[in-house]
Structure formats: structure tokens, C-alpha cells
C-alpha positions as CSV (number, residue, x, y, z in Angstrom):
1,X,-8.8,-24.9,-6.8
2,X,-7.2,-25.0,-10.0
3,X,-5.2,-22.1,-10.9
4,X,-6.9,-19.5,-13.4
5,X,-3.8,-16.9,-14.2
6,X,-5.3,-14.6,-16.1
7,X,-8.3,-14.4,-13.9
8,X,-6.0,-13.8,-10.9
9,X,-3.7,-11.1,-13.3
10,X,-7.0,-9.4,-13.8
11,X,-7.9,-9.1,-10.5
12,X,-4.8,-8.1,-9.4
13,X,-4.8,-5.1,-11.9
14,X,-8.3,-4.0,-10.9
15,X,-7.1,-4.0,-7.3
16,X,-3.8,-1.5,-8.5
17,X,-6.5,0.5,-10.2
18,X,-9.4,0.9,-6.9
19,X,-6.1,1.3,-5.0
20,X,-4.2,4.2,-7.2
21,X,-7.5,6.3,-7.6
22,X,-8.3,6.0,-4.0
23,X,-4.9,8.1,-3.3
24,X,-6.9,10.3,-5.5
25,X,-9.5,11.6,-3.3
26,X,-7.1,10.9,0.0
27,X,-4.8,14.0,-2.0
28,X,-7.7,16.0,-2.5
29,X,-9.3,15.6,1.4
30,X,-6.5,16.5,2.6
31,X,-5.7,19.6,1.0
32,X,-9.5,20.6,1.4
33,X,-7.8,20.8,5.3
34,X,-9.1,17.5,6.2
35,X,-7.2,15.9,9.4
36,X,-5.3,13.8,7.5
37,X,-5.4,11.0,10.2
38,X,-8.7,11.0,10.0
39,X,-8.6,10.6,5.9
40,X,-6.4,7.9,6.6
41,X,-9.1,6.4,9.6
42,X,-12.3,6.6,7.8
43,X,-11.7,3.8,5.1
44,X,-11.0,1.3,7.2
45,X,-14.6,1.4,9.2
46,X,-16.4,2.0,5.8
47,X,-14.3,-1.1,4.2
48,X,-15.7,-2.9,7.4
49,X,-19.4,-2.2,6.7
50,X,-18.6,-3.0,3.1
51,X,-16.7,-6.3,3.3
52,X,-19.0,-7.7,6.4
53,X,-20.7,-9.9,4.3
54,X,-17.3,-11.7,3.6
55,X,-16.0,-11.6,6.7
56,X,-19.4,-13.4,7.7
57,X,-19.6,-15.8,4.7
58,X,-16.1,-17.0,5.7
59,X,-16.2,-16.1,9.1
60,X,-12.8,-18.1,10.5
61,X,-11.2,-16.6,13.4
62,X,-8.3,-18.2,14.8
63,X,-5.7,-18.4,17.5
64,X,-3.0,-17.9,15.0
65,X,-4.9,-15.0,13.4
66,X,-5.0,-13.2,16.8
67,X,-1.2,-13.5,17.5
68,X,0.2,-12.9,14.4
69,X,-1.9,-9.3,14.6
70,X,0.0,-8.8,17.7
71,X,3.3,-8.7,15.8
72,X,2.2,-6.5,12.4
73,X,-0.2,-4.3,14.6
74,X,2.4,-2.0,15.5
75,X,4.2,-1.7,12.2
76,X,1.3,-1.2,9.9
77,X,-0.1,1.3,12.5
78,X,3.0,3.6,12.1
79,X,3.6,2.5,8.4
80,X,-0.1,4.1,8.0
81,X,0.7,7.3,9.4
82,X,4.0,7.8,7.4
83,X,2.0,6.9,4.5
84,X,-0.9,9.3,4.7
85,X,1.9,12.1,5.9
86,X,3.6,11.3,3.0
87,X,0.7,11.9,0.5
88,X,0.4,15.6,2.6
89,X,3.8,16.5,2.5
90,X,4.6,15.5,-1.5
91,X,3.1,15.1,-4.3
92,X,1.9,12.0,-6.2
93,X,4.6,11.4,-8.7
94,X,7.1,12.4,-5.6
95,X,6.2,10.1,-2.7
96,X,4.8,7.1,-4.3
97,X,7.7,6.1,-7.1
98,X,9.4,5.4,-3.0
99,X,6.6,2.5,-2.3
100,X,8.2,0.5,-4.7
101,X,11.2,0.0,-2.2
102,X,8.9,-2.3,-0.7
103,X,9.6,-5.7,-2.1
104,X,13.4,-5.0,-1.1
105,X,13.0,-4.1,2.6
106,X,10.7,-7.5,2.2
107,X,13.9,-9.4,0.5
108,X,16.2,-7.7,3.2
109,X,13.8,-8.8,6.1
110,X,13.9,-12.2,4.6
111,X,17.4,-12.6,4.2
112,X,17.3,-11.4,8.0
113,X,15.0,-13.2,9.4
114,X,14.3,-16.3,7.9
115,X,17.9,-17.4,5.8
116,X,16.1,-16.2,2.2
117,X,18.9,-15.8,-0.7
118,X,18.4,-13.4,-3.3
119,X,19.5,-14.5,-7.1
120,X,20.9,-12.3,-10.2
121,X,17.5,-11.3,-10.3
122,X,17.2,-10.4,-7.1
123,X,20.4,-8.4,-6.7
124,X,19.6,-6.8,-10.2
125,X,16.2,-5.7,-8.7
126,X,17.5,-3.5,-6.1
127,X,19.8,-1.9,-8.5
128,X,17.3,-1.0,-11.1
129,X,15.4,0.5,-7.5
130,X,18.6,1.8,-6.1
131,X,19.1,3.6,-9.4
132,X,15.7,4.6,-9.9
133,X,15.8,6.5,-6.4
134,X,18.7,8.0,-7.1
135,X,17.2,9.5,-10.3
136,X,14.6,11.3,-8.0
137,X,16.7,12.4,-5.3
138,X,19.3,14.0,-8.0
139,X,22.5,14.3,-6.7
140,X,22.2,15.2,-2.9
141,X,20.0,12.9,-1.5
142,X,20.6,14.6,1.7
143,X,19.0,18.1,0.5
144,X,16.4,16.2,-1.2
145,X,14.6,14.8,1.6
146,X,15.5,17.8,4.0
147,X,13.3,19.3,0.9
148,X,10.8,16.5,0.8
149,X,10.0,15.5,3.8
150,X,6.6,13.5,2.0
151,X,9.0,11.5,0.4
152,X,11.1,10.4,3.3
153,X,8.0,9.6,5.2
154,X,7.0,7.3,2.1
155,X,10.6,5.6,2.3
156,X,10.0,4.8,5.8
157,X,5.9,3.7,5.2
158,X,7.9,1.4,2.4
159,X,10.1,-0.2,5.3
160,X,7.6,-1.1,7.4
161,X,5.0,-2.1,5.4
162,X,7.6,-4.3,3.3
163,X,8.5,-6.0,6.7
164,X,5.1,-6.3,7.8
165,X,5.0,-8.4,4.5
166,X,6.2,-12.0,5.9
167,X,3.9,-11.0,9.3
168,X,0.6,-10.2,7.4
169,X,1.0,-13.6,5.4
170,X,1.3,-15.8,8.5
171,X,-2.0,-14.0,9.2
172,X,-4.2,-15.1,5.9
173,X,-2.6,-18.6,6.2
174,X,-4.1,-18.5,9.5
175,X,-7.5,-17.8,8.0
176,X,-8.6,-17.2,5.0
177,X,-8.2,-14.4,2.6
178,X,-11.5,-13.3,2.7
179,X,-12.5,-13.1,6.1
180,X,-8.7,-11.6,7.0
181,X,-9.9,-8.7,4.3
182,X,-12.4,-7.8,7.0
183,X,-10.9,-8.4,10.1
184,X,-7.7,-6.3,8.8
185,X,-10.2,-3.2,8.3
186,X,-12.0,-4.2,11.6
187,X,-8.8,-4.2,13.4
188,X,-7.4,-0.8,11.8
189,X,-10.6,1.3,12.2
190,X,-9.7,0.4,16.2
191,X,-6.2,0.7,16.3
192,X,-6.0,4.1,14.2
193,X,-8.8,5.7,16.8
194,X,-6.5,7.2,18.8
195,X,-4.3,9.3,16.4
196,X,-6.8,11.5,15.2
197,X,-6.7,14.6,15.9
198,X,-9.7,16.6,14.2
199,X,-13.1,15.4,13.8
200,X,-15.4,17.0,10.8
201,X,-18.4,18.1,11.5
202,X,-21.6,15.6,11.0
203,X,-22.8,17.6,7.7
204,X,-19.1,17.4,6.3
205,X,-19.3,13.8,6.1
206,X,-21.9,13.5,3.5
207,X,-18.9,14.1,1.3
208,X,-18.7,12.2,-2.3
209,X,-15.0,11.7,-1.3
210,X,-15.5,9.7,1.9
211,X,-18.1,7.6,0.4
212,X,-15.1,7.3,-2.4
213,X,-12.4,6.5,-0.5
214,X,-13.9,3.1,1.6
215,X,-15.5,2.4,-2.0
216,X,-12.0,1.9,-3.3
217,X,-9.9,1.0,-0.5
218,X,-12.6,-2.0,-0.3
219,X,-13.2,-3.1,-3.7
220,X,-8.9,-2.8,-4.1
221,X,-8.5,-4.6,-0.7
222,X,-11.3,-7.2,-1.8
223,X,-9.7,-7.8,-5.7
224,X,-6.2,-8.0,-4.4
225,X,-7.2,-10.6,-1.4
226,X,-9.6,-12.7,-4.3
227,X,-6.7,-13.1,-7.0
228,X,-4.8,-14.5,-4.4
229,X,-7.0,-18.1,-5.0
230,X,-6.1,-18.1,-9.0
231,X,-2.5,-17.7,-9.1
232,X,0.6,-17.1,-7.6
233,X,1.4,-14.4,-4.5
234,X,4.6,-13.3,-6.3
235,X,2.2,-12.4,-9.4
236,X,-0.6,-10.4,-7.3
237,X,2.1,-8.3,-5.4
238,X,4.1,-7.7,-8.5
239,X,0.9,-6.5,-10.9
240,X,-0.3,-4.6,-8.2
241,X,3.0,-2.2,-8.1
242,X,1.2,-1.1,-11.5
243,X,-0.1,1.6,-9.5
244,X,2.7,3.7,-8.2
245,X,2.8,4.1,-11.9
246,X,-1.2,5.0,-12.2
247,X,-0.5,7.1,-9.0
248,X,2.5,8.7,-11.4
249,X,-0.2,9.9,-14.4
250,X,-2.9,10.8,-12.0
251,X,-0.4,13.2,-10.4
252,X,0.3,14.5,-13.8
253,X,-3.2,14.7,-14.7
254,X,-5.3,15.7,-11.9
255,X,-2.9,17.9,-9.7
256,X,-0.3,18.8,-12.4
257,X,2.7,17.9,-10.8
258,X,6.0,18.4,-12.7
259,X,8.3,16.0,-10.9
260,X,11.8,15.9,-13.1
261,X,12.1,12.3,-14.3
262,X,9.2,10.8,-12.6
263,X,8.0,8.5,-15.3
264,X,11.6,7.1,-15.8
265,X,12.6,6.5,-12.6
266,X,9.0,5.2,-11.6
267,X,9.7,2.2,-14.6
268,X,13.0,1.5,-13.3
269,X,11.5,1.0,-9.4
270,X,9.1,-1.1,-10.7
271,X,11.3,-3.3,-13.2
272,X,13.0,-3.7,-10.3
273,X,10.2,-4.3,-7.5
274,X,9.0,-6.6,-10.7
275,X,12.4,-8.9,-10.5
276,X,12.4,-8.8,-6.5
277,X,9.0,-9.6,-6.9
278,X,9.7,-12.8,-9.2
279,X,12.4,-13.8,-7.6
């Protein structure tokens, strides 16, 4: 297929968007007193009753597919938990601005792992995200994340999901984008079983907000895996970092967070994600 950039740039941003505004209603489940383990559970089997006419239409299971799970299973199982404990612990404009680390635990793991060398824009990248951290956690890192524990737990949900990166590639080249969308939620709502805790009650599930969040998680999860076929990887994961920064404003706006130098550092993260990114 030829490529279509600005069809796959849109995409892309509509996936940022159905993603950022699903943290939305994940924030306000959990301080209704939601389990949050079960907040983070429920999407995955509603985005696998919503995306099973993909994973039919382009039904391709493999023998690569299957052992490439068995080596990001374990990570994005645990990156998942630090990420909805993160949402808990901190707020919006706190934790998230930390998720744009990703891309450099990605470039670390592939310096690591498979010999990758990073360029000026590379090595300016995790500067601009160095710095950018730094900006948040003010001048005692230490005390900050004693203080904010969310934020720490969205550090190490970063870490792992950024070397997960490389893993969950190998994965779609294994299949195909589309049917890997729904075998990714079929495989989470399984795997994520075990860690919950607290069950609501039938009658609490007719919720708006759980209907929301597998709405979002599946039309971002869906967007994200289509603008993959109409340009580049490096593009989709770079416009998608657009929302930390929608995640930023609805944590302004919605919950009316006052984070000191949010917006700032958030654009300096994500210059930087942007050049690590691009690469």
C-alpha cells in the first residue's frame, strides 16, 4: 500500500485523543472507590467484544505471535498495574508528563539489546526529557517521589512499557495489526484476571463510565494499530505522545489540578520524546 501521511498523522491523533480522554473516566472510577485493578481489567474484555470483528476479518494467528507474547506478557502485565496505580496515587498533569520517558528506556533498551546508536538528535532528546523531569521533581527528586508515589509508579510503567516496545513489534510483524489489536485485548482481559481484588456489584456495571472506558481504549487501540498502514511507525508513536499533553489540560480542566510547571515541562518531555521518536 502506498503511503497516505496525512491519513496516517490523522489517525494517529485521533488515537492520542480516545486514548487521553479514556484516562478521563479511569480518574474518575477510581476515586468513585472503584478497585482500580479492576478499572484497569474491564477495558480489555470490552475492547475484545468490540474489536472481534477485526480480529475475525484478519484472523492470522501465528507461531511467532504466540512466542513473542511469552516474552512482553510479563512486562506489560506489571507495566499495567504501575500505570493504573499511578493514575490513583497522582494526578493527571503529575504522573503522565513521566510517560513520555518512554521512547528513551526504548532507545536505552536498543542500544542494549540490539547495537542501536543514538544521534545529536537522540542524545538531545533525553536532555530536553531529562530536563523536563527535573522541572517537576524540583530540586529534591528524592522527596519528590517519597511525596508522589503516583509519579514514581508512572516512571517505572514508562520503563517497561518502553522496553516492551521492540517485543510488541516482533508481535504485529508476526501478524497483522489488526488482528494483533484483538488478540492483545484477548490476552490482557486473561492475564490481568488474577490481580483483581474487588468485584462491583452486577447493577454497578451499567455505569456510563465502563461502557466509556472499552469505547476509547478500543477506538484509540484501533486508530493507532490502522495508521500504522499509511505512514511511518516513528510518526504514529511520536503524534500519539500528543496526549500526555491532552492528559495535561484535562487535569487542568476536569479535576483542577495545580501542578507547578506542568505545561512547560510536559512540552519539553515531548520535544524530546518527539526527537527520540524521529531519530
Amino acid at each position: 500500500m502506498k503511503y497516505n501521511h496525512a491519513l496516517g498523522a490523522f489517525f494517529s491523533l485521533l488515537s492520542a485523543f480516545f486514548w487521553a480522554t479514556n484516562d478521563i473516566f479511569n480518574k474518575k472510577l477510581i476515586q468513585s472507590g472503584y478497585d482500580e485493578n479492576f478499572v484497569l481489567w474491564v477495558r480489555f474484555p470490552l475492547g475484545t467484544l468490540l474489536l472481534l470483528p477485526l480480529g475475525i476479518a484478519f484472523w492470522e494467528p501465528t507461531r511467532e505471535l504466540f512466542l513473542t507474547t511469552l516474552l512482553w506478557l510479563p512486562g506489560e502485565i506489571l507495566g499495567s498495574l504501575f500505570f493504573i496505580k499511578a493514575l490513583k496515587y497522582a494526578p493527571l498533569s503529575l504522573a503522565m508528563p513521566f510517560f513520555a520517558t518512554m521512547p528513551l528506556f526504548s532507545a536505552l533498551a536498543g542500544w542494549v539489546l540490539l547495537g542501536e546508536t543514538l544521534d545529536l538528535g537522540g542524545f538531545l532528546g533525553i536532555l530536553f526529557i531529562a530536563y523536563g523531569s527535573a522541572l517537576l521533581a524540583g530540586r529534591n527528586p528524592a522527596d519528590f517521589f517519597r511525596a508522589n508515589r503516583g509519579a514514581l509508579y508512572a516512571l517505572a510503567s514508562s520503563f517497561l512499557f518502553g522496553v516492551n516496545v521492540a517485543l510488541g513489534k516482533l508481535s504485529v510483524l508476526g501478524s497483522n495489526q489488526f488482528f494483533f489489536a484483538w488478540y492483545y485485548c484477548a490476552v490482557m482481559s486473561v492475564a490481568l484476571l488474577p490481580f483483581i481484588r474487588r468485584f462491583p456489584r452486577p447493577s454497578e456495571l451499567v455505569r456510563k463510565e465502563f461502557l466509556f472506558v472499552g469505547l476509547f481504549f478500543s477506538l484509540g487501540m484501533l486508530f493507532y494499530s490502522w495508521a500504522y498502514l499509511y505512514t511511518y511507525a516513528s510518526y504514529v508513536a511520536a503524534l500519539e505522545r500528543l496526549s500526555i499533553a491532552l492528559d495535561v489540560l484535562y487535569g487542568r480542566l476536569i479535576f483542577h489540578e495545580r501542578v507547578k510547571g506542568a505545561f512547560r515541562a510536559t512540552a519539553l518531555m515531548l520535544l524530546g520524546a518527539l526527537l527520540l521518536t524521529l531519530r
